[in-house]
N, C-alpha and C positions, 0 to 999 in steps of 0.2 A: 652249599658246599658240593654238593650230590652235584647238582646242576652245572656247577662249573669246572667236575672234574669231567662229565660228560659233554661239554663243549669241548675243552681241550683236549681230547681223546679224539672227538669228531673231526677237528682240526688237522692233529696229526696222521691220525688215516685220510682224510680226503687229500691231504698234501701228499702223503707216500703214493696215493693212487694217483693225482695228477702227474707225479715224477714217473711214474712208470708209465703212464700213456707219452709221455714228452720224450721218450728212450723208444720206444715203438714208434711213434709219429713219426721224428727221423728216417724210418726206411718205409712210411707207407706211401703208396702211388695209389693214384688217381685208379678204381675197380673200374670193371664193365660197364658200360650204358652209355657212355661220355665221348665224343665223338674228337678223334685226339686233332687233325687238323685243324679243328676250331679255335683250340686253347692261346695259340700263338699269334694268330689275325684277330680275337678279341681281345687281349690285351692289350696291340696295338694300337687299334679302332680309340680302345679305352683310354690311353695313352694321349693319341694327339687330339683326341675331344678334350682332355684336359690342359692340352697345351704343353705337355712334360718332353724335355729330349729324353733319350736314351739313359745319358745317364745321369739324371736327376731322379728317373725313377727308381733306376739299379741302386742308388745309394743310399735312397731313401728307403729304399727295401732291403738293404744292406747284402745285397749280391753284386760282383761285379758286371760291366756294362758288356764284356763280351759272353757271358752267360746269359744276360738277358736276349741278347739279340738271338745266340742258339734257341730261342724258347720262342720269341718272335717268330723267326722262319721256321720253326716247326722243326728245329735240328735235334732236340732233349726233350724229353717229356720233365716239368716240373716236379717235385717233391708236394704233396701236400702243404706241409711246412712253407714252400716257398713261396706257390700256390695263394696260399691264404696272405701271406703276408704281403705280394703285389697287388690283391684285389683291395685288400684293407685300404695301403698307401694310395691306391685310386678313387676311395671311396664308393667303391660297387656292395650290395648287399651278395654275401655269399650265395642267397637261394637265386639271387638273380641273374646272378654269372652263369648255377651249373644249371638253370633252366635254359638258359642261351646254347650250352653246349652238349645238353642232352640230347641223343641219338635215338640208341636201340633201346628196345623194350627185353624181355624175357623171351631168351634162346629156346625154341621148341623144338632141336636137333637137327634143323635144315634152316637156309636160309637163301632164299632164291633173290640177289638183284637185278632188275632189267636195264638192261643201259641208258636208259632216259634220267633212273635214278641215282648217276653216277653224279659226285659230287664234284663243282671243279672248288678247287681253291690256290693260294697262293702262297708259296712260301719268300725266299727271296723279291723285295719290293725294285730292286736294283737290275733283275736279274731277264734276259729278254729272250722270246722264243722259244717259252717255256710253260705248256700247257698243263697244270695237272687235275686228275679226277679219282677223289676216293672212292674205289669201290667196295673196300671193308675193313673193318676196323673193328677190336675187342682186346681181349684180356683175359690170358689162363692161366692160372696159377700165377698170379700178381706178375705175368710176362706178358706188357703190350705188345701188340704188332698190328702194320697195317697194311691192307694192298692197293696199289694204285696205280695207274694206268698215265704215263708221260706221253706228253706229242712234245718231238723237238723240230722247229723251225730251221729251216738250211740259216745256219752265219747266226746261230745262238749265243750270247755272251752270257761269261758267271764266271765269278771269280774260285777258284777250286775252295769247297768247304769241307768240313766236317760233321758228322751225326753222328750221336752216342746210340749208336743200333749196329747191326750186321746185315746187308743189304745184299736182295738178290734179285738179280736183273737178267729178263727176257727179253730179248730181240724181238719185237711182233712181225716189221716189216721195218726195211732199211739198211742203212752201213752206219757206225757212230765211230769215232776214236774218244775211248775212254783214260781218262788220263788220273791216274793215281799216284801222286806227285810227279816224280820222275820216271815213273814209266805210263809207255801209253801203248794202249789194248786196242787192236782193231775187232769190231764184233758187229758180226752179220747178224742177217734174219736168220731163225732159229737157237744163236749162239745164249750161252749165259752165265753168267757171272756172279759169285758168290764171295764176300770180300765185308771187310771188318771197316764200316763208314765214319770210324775215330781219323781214319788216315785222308788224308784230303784230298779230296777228287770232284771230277764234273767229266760232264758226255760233252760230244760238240759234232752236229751234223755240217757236217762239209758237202753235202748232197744238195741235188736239186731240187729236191722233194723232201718233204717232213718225214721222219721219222718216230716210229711209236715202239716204245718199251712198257714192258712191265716189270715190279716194284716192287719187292716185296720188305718192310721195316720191321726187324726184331731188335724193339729197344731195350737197351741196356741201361742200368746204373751206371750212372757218373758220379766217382767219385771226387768228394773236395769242390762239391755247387755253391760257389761263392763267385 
């Protein structure tokens, strides 16, 4: 008797405690160490190794397909919650995913990169003359952000997107027209720009020469990720 009021005592505390981490899980993000440009090209990678369109996997993971794709090109950083449940429906091991996308080690209050170790990646697969390289990436106070270094090609194409972040852009060297739906920014070398990347936009060199910006991502919660 003893024995089975202390089973169902155990039961119902470990129930109230997984209820309470499943209310917490909901807002937690991906901490430090996880290199965020990676999240969205392995998924992909992962995606058409298994042969899934778009949204086969979105549904099967019970998110919509134009959220998946934000998370693809690197436009949202995922939810844990969501996280888990894309790598599940693809059949990746958890440890095996975040060892793929593991980065930084522990912060020693400086951090020197050389530019040979700049990372290029890719977000838009559609999208052309469009060079990018992370150069850092972390997490304070459960706020990612990242910085990265764009080369745009003269006669770029991309269709204007959106990113759940607040983005701020340096002119390195060049002319861009930056077009934020209906309006459009001319921004020279040294110009810069600081602007809410929910609302949809793209750069576009018109020059004869490549042009280089710099990039800075402070990602935001999105709300209603389905």
């Amino acid at each position: 008797m003893v024995k089975l009021l202390f089973k169902r005592s155990l039961t119902i505390f470990t129930t109230m405690c997984f209820s309470t981490f499943l209310k917490k899980e909901k807002k937690m993000k991906l901490g430090s160490g996880y290199a965020i440009h990676r999240i969205g090209p392995k998924l992909r990678a992962y995606r058409k190794e298994k042969e899934l369109r778009l949204v086969d996997l979105s549904k099967a993971a019970g998110i919509s397909s134009a959220m998946l794709s934000k998370i693809e090109n690197g436009r949202i950083i995922p939810t844990i919650p969501t996280l888990f449940q894309l790598i599940s429906v693809l059949g990746v091991e958890p440890q095996d995913f975040f060892a793929e996308i593991n980065e930084q080690g522990k912060f020693s209050g400086y951090l020197l990169v050389r530019k040979e170790n700049y990372v290029p990646y890719v977000k838009e697969e559609s999208a052309e003359g469009f060079q990018y390289q992370s150069i850092f990436e972390h997490t304070l106070d459960n706020n990612d952000f990242q910085i990265s270094i764009v080369a745009l090609e003269p006669g770029n194409k991309r269709p204007l997107v959106s990113t759940a972040a607040y983005e701020f852009l340096y002119i390195i060297d060049g002319e861009i027209k930056f077009h934020l739906e209906n309006t459009v920014l001319d921004l020279r070398k040294g110009d810069s720009l600081f602007f809410d990347g929910r609302i949809k936009h793209a750069p576009f060199n018109h020059q004869k020469t490549q042009v280089q910006y710099l990039v800075i991502y402070f990602f935001v919660s999105e709300e209603g990720e389905v």
